[in-house]
ZAMI-727855 format. One record per residue (C-alpha): x, y, z; residue in three letters. Coordinates in steps of 0.05 Angstrom, whole numbers, padded with zeros to 5 digits, always signed. Example, Ala and Ser with C-alpha at 12.3 -4.5 7.8 and 13.67 -1.06 7.14 Angstrom:
<atoms>
+00246-00090+00156ALA
+00273-00021+00143SER
</atoms>
This chain:
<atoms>
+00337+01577-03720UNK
+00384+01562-03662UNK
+00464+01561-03675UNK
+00495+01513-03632UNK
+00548+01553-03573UNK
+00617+01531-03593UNK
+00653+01560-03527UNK
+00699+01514-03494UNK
+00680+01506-03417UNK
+00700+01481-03359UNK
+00670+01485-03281UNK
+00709+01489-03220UNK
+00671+01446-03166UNK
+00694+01422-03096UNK
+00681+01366-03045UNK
+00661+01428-03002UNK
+00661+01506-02984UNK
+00733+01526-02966UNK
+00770+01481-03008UNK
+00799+01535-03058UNK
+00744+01547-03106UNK
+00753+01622-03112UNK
+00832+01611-03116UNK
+00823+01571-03176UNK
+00781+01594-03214UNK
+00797+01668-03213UNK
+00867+01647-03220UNK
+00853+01609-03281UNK
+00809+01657-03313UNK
+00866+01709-03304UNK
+00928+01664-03330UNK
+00883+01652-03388UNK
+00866+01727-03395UNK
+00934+01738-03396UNK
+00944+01690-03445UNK
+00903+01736-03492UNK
+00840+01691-03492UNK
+00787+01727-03476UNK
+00748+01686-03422UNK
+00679+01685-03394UNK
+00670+01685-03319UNK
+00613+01653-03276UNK
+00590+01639-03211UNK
+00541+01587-03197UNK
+00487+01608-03145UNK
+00476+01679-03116UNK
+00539+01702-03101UNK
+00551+01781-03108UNK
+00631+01778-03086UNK
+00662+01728-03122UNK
+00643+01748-03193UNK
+00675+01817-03174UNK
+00739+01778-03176UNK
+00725+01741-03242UNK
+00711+01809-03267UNK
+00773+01836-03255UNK
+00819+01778-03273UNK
+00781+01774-03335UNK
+00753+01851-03360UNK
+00683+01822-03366UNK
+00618+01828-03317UNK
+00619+01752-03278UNK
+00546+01731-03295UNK
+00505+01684-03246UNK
+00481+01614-03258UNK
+00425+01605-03207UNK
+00379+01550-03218UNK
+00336+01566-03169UNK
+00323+01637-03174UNK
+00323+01631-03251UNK
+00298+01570-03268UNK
+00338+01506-03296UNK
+00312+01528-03365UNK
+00353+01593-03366UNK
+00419+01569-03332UNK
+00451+01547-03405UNK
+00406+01618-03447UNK
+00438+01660-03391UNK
+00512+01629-03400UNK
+00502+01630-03477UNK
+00489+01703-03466UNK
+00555+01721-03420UNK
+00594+01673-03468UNK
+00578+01695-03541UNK
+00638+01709-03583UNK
+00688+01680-03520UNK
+00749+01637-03523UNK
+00739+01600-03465UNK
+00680+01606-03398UNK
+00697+01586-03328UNK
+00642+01566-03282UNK
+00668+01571-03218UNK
+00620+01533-03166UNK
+00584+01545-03113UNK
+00588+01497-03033UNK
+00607+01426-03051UNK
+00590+01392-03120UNK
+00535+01363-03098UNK
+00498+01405-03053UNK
+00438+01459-03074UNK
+00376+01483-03049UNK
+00361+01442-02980UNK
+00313+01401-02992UNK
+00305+01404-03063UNK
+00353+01350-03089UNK
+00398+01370-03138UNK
+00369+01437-03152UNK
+00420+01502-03156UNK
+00475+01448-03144UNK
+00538+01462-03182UNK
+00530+01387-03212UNK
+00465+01409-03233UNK
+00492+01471-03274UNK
+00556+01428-03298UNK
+00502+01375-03331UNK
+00456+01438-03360UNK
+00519+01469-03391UNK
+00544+01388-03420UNK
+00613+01421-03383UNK
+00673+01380-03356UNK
+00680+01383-03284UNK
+00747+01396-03247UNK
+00750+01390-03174UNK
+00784+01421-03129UNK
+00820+01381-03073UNK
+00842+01404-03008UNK
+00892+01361-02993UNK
+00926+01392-02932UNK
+00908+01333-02867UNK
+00900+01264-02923UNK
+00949+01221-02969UNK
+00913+01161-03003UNK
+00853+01171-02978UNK
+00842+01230-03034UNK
+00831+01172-03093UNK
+00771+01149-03044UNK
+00740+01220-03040UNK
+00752+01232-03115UNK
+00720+01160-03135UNK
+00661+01182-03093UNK
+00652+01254-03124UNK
+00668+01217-03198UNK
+00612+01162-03194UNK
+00557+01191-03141UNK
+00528+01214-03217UNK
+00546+01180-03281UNK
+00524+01243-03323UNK
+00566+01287-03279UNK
+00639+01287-03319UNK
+00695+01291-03276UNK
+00753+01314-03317UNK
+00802+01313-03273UNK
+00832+01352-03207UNK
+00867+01407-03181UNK
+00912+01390-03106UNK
+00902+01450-03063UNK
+00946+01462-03000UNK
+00995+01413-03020UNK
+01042+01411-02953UNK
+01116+01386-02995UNK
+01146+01345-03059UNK
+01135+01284-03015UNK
+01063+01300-03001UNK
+01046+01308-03073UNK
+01076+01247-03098UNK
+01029+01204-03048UNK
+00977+01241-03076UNK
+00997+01238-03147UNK
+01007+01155-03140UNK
+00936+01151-03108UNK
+00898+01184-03155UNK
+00941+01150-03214UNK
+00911+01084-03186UNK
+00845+01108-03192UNK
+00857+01134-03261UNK
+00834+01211-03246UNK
+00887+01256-03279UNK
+00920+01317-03237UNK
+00911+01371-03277UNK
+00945+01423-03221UNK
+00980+01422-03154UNK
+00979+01487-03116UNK
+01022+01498-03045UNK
+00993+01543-02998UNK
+01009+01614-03003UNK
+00983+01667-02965UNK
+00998+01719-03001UNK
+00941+01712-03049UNK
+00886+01702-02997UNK
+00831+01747-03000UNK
+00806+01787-02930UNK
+00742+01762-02901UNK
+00696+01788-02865UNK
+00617+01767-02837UNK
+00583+01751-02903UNK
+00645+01723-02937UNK
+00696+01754-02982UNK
+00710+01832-02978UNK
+00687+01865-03050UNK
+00726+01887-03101UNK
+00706+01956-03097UNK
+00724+01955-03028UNK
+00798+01937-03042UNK
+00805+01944-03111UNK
+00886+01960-03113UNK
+00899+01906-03071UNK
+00851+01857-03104UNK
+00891+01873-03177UNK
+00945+01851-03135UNK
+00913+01790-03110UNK
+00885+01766-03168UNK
+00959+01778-03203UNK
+00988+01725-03155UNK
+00939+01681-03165UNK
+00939+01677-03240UNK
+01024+01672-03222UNK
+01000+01606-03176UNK
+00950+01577-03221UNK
+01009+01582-03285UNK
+01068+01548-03243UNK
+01021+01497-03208UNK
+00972+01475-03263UNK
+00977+01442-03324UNK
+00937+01499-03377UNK
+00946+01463-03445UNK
+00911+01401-03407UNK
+00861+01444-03379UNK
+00840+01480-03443UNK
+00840+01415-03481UNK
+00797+01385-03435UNK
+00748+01458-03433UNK
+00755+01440-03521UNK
+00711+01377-03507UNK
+00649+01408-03485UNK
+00601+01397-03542UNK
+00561+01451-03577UNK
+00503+01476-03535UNK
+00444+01476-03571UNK
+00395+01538-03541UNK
+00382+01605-03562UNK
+00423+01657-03519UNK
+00379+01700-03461UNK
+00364+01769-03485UNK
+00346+01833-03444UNK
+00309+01855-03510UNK
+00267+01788-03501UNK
+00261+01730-03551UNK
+00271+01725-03614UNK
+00213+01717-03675UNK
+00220+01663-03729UNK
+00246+01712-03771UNK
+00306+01720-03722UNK
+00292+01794-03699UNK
+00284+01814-03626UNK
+00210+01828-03600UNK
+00234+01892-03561UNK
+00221+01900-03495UNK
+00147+01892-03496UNK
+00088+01919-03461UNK
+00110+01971-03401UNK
+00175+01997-03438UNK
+00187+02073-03419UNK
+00145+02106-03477UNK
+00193+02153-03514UNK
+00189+02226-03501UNK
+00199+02217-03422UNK
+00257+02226-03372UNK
+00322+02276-03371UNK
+00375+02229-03411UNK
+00394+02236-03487UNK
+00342+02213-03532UNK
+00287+02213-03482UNK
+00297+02167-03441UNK
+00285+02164-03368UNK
+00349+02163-03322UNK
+00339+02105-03267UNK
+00394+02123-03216UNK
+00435+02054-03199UNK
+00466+02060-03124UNK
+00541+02030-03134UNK
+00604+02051-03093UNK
+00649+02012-03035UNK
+00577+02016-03000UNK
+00525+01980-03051UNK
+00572+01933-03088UNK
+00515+01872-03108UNK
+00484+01872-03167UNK
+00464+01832-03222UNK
+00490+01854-03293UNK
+00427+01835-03326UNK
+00390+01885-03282UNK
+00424+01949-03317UNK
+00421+01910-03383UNK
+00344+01896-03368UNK
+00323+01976-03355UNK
+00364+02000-03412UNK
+00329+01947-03459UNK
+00270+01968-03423UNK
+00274+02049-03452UNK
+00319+02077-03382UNK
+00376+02108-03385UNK
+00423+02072-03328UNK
+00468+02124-03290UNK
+00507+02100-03230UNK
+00525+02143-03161UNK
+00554+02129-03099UNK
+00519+02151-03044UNK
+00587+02152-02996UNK
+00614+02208-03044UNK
+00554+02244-03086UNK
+00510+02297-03052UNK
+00463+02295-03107UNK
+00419+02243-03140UNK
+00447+02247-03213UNK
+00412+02289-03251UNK
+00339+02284-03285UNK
+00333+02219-03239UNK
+00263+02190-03251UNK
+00272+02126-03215UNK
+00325+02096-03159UNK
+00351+02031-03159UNK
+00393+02012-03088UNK
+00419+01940-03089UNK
+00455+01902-03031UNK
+00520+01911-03006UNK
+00552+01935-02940UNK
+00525+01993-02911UNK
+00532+01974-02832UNK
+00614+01984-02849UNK
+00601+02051-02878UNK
+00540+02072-02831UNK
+00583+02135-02803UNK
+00606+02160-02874UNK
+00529+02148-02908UNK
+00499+02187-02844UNK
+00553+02242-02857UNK
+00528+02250-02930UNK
+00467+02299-02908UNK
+00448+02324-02969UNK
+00443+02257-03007UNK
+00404+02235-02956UNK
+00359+02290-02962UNK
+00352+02285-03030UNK
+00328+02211-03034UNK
+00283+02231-02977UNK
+00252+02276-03020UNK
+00252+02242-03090UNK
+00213+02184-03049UNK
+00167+02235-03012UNK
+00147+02257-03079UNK
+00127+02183-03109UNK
+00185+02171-03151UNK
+00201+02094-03157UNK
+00255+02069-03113UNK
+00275+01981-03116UNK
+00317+01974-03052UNK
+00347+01906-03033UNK
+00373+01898-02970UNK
+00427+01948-02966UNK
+00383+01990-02998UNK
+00327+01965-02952UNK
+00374+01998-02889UNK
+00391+02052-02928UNK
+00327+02079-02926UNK
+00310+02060-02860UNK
+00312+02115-02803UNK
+00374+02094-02771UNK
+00421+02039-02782UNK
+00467+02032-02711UNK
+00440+02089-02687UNK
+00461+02127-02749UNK
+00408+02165-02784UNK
+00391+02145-02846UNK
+00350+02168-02903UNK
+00288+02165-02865UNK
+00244+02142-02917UNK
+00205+02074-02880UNK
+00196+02082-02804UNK
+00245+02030-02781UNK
+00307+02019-02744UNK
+00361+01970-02767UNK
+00414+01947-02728UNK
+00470+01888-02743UNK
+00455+01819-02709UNK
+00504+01759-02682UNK
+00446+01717-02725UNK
+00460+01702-02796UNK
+00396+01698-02850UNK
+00410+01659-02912UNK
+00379+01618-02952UNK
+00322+01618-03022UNK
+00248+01639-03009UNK
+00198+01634-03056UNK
+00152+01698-03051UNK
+00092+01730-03082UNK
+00080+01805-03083UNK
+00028+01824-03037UNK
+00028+01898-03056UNK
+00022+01934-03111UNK
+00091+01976-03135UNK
+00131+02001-03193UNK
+00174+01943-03184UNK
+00123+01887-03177UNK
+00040+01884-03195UNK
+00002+01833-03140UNK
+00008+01757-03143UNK
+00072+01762-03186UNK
+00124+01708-03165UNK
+00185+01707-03160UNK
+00248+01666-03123UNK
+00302+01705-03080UNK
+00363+01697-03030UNK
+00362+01726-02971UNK
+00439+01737-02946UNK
+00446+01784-02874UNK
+00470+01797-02809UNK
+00419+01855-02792UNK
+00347+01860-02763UNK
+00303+01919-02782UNK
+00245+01929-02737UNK
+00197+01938-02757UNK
+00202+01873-02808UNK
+00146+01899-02851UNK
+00098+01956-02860UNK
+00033+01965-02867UNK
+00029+01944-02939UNK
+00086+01889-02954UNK
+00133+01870-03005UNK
+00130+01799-03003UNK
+00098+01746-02977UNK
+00141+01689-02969UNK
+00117+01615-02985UNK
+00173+01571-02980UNK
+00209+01554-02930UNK
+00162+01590-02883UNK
+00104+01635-02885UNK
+00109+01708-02863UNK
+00108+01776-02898UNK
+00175+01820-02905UNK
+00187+01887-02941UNK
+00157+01955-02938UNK
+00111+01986-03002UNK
+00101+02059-02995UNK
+00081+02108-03051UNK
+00134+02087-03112UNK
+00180+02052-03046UNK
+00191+01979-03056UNK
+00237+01952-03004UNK
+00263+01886-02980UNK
+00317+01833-02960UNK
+00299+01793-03009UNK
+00361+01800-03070UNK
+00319+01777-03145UNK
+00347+01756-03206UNK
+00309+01802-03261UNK
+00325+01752-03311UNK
+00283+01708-03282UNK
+00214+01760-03295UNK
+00238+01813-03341UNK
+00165+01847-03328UNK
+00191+01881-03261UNK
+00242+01915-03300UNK
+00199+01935-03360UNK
+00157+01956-03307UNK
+00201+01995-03263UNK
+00226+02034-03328UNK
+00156+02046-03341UNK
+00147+02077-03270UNK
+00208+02118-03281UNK
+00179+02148-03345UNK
+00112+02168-03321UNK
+00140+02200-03257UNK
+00193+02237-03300UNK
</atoms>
């Protein structure tokens, strides 16, 4: 039987990227964090950065709502699972309210997760170059879709009093209620850089700071009683919460992880289990939190290194995980690291199972720059002026420990760097959508690509992978 999800909500949309999204919504979920509610954070769409911020103005892994790579069905099982036993979950956004997957309608469209999740909807206005004319853009936003329910909005970059009263009279005529007027403030602006935000893990003493002024903006500028009694009028949400042990029997016990768990009896860790070896670190800083809760409910014992500091592989590894990140900024000090190089050389010249997504994917490359790298594929990868983004829908065209043939899945691809060659002999993917072509290298137990996965979405690869792990322990 499934018990309604009685976890007040709210999502923080925009008219459009660069409007203050990110400001708002981490500094809400840390002013109510520091209110003692303990808040969920999310990020609609594939974002990797931003939910390092919600994590850290709220002590909780920020958990993605894509609707694309996961499927509409899973957007309100995957919040139910980030949200159990929470006071209050913030959904921040993702581009403008309205847009999603090109060509697909509303699809991965923050309106689109704020109508899955039956969640109020508070814009967020940059106000900084119009006066009246902000009732006519809110009007728009509020009635492009009746089931969309626009609670009310936030004024960002709010030049003087004078300024905000126009704006306040404007939007009093057209009934929308202010719930927040911030002035700009550089001081809690976040560095940038080519593929958006700089991480956390990158910054991390001057993001606590960052994230402490903008829970200090978000309490003098917003109205938080109004906002949390407008989060309290989200109904119940009727669906069973997303498990990495799988779904649940009629009898309301988990099924385990099912066929291709690691068999006990394998692998270097406590109890038997097989250690998979997660790249993390200022150098490999995306990464899904269902992934690690996936190959532990899979029979693995998750360990995490960081290949800018360790020289070893941690030890009794018996299968490597190395997510995306930024390893063109760190080239120099992940060439200088010899002997961890060496060692994931070997531990993939000797056919244990390595995942690699796009950081990972240059990692192992022979040279990234003109810095040598692991050596494992024979490519070269160099940053480009050209930026790749987007979804792709892709098949596996090779058998790996990550993925059998003909299993689908959907991905992001999200980079400023070529590797030539683009694929190997035997491929990762096939893409199908938007275009045709093959991408990614498989090699002995090597699966590498650009292409970033939600596991959530096909909790075989993980099951799979742990599997992998196990027999090559």
């Amino acid at each position: 039987m499934v018990r309604p999800l009685h976890v007040p909500r709210l999502v923080v949309a925009a008219p459009s990227s660069g409007s203050g999204k990110t400001t708002v919504a981490t500094g809400l979920m840390a002013a109510f964090s520091g209110r003692g509610l303990a808040v969920s954070p999310h990020k609609a769409g594939p974002d990797y950065i931003d939910p390092g911020y919600h994590a850290l103005a709220t002590g909780r892994p920020g958990r993605n709502l894509d609707a694309f790579m996961c499927g509409p069905e899973l957007v309100a099982p995957l919040f139910a699972h980030g949200a159990a036993g929470c006071d209050l979950a913030i959904v921040e956004g993702v581009m403008g309210l309205y847009d999603g997957a090109a060509g697909r309608g509303e699809l991965a469209s923050t309106a689109q997760v704020a109508k899955l999740l039956r969640a109020p909807v508070v814009l967020v206005v940059d106000a900084s170059s119009q006066s009246r004319s902000v009732a006519a853009l809110v009007h728009g936003f509020a009635s492009f879709d009746p089931q969309v329910r626009l609670g009310g909005v936030i004024l960002n970059k709010v030049g003087s009093d004078r300024h905000e009263a126009m704006l306040r009279e404007a939007l009093e005529e057209a009934g929308t209620p202010v719930l927040g007027v911030l002035r700009r403030a550089p001081q809690v602006a976040a560095p940038s850089r080519h593929l958006g935000l700089v991480p956390v893990a990158e910054r991390r003493s001057d993001a606590l700071s960052s994230v402490a002024a903008l829970a200090e903006q978000v309490r003098a500028g917003c109205d938080l009683e109004a906002l949390l009694a407008l989060a309290r009028t989200a109904p119940p949400l009727d669906c069973e919460a997303w498990s990495p042990q799988g779904p649940r029997t009629p009898d309301g016990l988990a099924q385990g992880p099912g066929d291709g768990a690691a068999p006990a009896g394998h692998g270097g860790a406590p109890g038997g289990r097989p250690v998979v070896a997660v790249a993390g670190g200022a150098a490999f800083t995306f990464s899904y939190a269902e992934h690690a809760e996936l190959l532990t409910a899979a029979g693995a014992e998750v360990v995490t290194f960081d290949p800018l500091r360790d020289e070893a592989l941690p030890d009794g590894t018996a299968g490597l995980v190395i997510g995306g990140g930024f390893p063109e900024m760190y080239a120099p000090e992940l060439s200088a690291n010899e002997p961890l190089r060496a060692a994931v050389a070997a531990f993939a010249a000797a056919g244990g199972p390595v995942a690699a997504e796009c950081a990972g994917l240059l990692y192992l490359a022979r040279s990234l720059d003109g810095k040598p790298m692991c050596g494992v594929l024979d490519a070269d990868a160099r940053m480009s002026e050209r930026l790749t983004l987007g979804y792709r829908e892709a098949v596996a065209v090779s058998d790996s420990p990550l993925a059998a043939t003909g299993t689908r899945l959907r991905g992001h691809e999200f980079h400023r760097t070529v590797i030539e060659p683009g694929a190997g002999a035997a491929p990762a993917w096939g893409f199908t959508h938007p275009e045709r072509r093959v991408e990614g290298f498989v090699q002995q137990g090597v699966h590498a690509s650009y292409l970033h996965t939600h596991w959530a979405a096909e909790p075989s690869v993980a099951r799979r992978f742990a599997q992998a792990a196990a027999a090559h322990r």
